[in-house]
N, C-alpha and C positions, 0 to 999 in steps of 0.2 A: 504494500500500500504506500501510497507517494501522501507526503507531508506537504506544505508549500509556508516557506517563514519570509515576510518582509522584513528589510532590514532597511537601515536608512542610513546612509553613506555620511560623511562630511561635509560634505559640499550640496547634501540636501534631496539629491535623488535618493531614488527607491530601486534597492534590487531585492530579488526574489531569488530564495534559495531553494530548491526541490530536493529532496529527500525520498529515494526510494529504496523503501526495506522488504526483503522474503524474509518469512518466518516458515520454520517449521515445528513445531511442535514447541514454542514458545523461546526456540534456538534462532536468532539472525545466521542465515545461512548466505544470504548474499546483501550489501548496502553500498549506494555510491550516491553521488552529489552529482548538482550541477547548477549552474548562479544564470540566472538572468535578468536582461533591462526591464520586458514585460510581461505581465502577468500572465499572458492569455499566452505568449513563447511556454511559460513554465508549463502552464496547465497540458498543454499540448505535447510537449518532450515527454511529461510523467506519462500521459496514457497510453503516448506510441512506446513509453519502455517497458512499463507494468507488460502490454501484451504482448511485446515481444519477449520477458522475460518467464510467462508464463510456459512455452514452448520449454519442452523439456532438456531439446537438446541445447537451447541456447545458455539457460541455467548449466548446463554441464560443459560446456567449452569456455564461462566465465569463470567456473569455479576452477578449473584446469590449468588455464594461466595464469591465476593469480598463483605468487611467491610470497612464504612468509619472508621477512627480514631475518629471521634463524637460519632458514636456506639459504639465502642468499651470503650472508655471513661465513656460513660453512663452506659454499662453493667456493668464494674468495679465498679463505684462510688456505686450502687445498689445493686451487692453482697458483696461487703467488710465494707459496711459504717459501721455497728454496728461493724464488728470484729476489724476493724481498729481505733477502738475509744484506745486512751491512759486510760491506768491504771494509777487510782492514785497512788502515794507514798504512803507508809506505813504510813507516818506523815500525810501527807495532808488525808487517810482514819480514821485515828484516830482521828483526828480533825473533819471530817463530824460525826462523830458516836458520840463524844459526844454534839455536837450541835445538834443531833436530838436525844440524850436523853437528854439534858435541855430544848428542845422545849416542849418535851412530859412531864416532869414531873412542869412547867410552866401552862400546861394545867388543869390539875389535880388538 
């Protein structure tokens, strides 16, 4: 069901904000916005989404691409982790490299 809330700007106009929520079983399974200059725009976008959101498949291909921000986090952290590793300094590299030839010739 689509909400519809005037708001009133600073400068004195009026925009409308439409609000359409599914429920299922007292669950928000799907909700999205959308702002407009006038009212009868708003009234108009609600009904053409309500019925097309009715359709079953279109509820299921909205629900599909949406990503949580946990997903998306995780994907991140898993393709960048090695690229995202900091490079040592020039110093702090010269410094490993010769503590792993005085380890190796310690060996010897």
């Amino acid at each position: 069901m689509a909400t519809i809330r005037a708001r009133k700007q600073s400068d004195g106009t009026t925009r409308y904000t439409v609000v359409v929520r599914i429920r299922k079983r007292k669950i928000i399974v799907h909700q999205e916005c959308k702002t407009f200059a006038h009212r009868a725009s708003a009234v108009t976008w609600a009904k053409h989404r309500e019925v097309e959101l009715e359709k079953p498949d279109t509820l299921r291909r909205e629900q599909q691409t949406a990503i949580t921000l946990a997903k998306l986090i995780r994907w991140y952290i898993e393709t960048f982790e090695t690229i995202s590793l900091p490079l040592p300094t020039p110093r702090v590299a010269r410094t490993l490299f010769c503590m792993k030839l005085t380890t190796r010739n310690t060996r010897n």
